[in-house]
C-alpha positions in Angstrom: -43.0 -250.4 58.6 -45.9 -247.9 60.0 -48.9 -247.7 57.4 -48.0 -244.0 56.7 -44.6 -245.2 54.8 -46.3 -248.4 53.1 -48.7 -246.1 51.2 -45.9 -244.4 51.0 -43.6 -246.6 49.4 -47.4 -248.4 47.3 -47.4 -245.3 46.0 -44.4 -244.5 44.5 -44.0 -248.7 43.5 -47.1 -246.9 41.4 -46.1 -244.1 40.0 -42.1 -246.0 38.9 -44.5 -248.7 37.2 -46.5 -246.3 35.3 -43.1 -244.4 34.2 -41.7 -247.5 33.4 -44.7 -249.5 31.3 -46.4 -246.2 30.1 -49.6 -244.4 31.7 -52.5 -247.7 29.9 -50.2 -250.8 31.8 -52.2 -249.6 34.6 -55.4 -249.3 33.5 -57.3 -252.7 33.4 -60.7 -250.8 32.9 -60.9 -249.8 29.1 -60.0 -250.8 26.1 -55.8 -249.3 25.5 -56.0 -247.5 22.7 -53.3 -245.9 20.5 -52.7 -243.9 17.6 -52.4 -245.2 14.2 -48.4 -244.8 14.0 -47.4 -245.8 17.6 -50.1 -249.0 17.1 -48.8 -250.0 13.8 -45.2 -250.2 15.5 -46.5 -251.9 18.4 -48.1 -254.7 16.7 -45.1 -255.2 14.9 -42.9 -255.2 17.9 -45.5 -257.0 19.6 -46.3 -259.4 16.5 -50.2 -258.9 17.8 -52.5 -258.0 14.9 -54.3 -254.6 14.8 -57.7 -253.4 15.4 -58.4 -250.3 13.6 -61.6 -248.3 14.6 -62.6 -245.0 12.7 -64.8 -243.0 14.1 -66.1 -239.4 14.3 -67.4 -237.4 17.1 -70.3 -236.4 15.8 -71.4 -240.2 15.3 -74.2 -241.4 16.9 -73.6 -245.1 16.4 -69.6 -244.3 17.3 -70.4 -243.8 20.8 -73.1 -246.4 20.9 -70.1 -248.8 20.4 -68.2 -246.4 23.0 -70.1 -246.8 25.7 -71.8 -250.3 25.0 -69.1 -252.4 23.2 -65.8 -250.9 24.0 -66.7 -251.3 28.3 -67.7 -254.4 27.6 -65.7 -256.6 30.3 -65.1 -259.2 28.1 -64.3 -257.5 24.5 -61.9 -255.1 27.2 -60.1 -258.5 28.1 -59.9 -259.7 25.2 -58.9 -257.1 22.9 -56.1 -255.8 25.4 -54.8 -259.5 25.5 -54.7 -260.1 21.8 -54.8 -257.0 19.3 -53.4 -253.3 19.3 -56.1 -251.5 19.3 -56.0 -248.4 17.5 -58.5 -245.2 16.9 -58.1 -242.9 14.1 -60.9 -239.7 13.8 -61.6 -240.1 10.3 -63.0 -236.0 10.6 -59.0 -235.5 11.5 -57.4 -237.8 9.5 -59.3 -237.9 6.2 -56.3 -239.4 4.0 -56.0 -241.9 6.3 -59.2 -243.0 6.0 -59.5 -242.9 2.5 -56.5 -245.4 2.1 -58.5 -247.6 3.8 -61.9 -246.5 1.9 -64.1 -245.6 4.8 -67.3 -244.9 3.7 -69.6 -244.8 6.4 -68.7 -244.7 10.7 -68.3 -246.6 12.6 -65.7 -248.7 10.4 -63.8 -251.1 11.8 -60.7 -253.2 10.4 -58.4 -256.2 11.7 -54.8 -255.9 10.7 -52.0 -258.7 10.6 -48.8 -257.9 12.7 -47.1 -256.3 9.8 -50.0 -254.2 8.9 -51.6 -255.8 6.1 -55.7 -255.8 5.7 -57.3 -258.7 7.0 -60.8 -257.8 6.7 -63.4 -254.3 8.0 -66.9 -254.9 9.1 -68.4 -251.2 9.1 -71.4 -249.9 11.5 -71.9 -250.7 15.2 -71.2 -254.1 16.2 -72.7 -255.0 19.3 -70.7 -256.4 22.3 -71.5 -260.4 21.6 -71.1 -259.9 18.1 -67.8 -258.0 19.1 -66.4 -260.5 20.8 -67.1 -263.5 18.0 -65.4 -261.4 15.3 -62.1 -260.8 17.6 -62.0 -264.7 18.5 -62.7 -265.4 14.7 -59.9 -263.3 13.5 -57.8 -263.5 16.7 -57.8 -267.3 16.1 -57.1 -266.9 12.1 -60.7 -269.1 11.6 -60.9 -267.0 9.0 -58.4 -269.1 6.7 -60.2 -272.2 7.4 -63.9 -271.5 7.5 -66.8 -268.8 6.9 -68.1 -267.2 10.0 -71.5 -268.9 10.1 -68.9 -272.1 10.3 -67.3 -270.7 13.0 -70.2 -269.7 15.2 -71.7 -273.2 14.9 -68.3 -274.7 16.2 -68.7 -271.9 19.2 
């Protein structure tokens, strides 16, 4: 096969992939977010819990936590492998936010797969600190033991 139908043929292998498993399957370089509905039904479909991040875009410490702990490497991995990660605009989405009684940004909360509250932790939480928290819930630690517990056994 001459190299002009391989790309070819790469590329459309692409594109039917993409079509197929949705436009984030592809992307292994960011965190794949969704919506609050279609995220709530994919962590039940899933049976992954939830991470819920509300933010606003005229938050300062909501794109600290953009740019430094959500392209993190390692919270990327392991946030994509484990949770349904969701962002909700809590400027757009005011009821929503109230149901879950977000008082300051960033707020972030960890969901069981069928959508009830584990815990939030609200302001910016750094990458390290990111990750600890996701293994801690991800691992449900938090039935067990207290967090300081948890980070000693790290």
């Amino acid at each position: 096969m001459g190299s002009g139908r391989f790309l070819t043929g790469v590329i459309l292998g692409g594109l039917l992939l993409s079509a197929v498993l949705g436009p984030s399957a592809l992307a292994t370089d960011g965190v794949r977010w969704y919506d609050y509905d279609e995220g709530k039904a994919r962590m039940q479909s899933e049976g992954k819990k939830g991470f819920l991040n509300f933010y606003a875009d005229w938050c300062k410490y909501c794109k600290v936590m953009d740019d430094e702990t959500f392209t993190n490497a390692a919270v990327i991995a392991y946030l994509n492998r484990n949770f349904i990660a969701m962002k909700v605009n809590s400027d757009k989405e005011t009821k929503r936010a109230a149901d879950y009684d977000v008082q300051g940004l960033p707020s972030t909360w960890f969901l069981r797969a069928n959508g009830d509250r584990i815990s939030n932790r609200p302001g910016y939480i750094p990458p390290k600190d990111m990750l600890n928290i996701l293994k801690f819930i991800n691992t449900e630690s938090y039935e067990k033991m207290s967090f300081d517990a948890f980070l000693s056994s790290q």
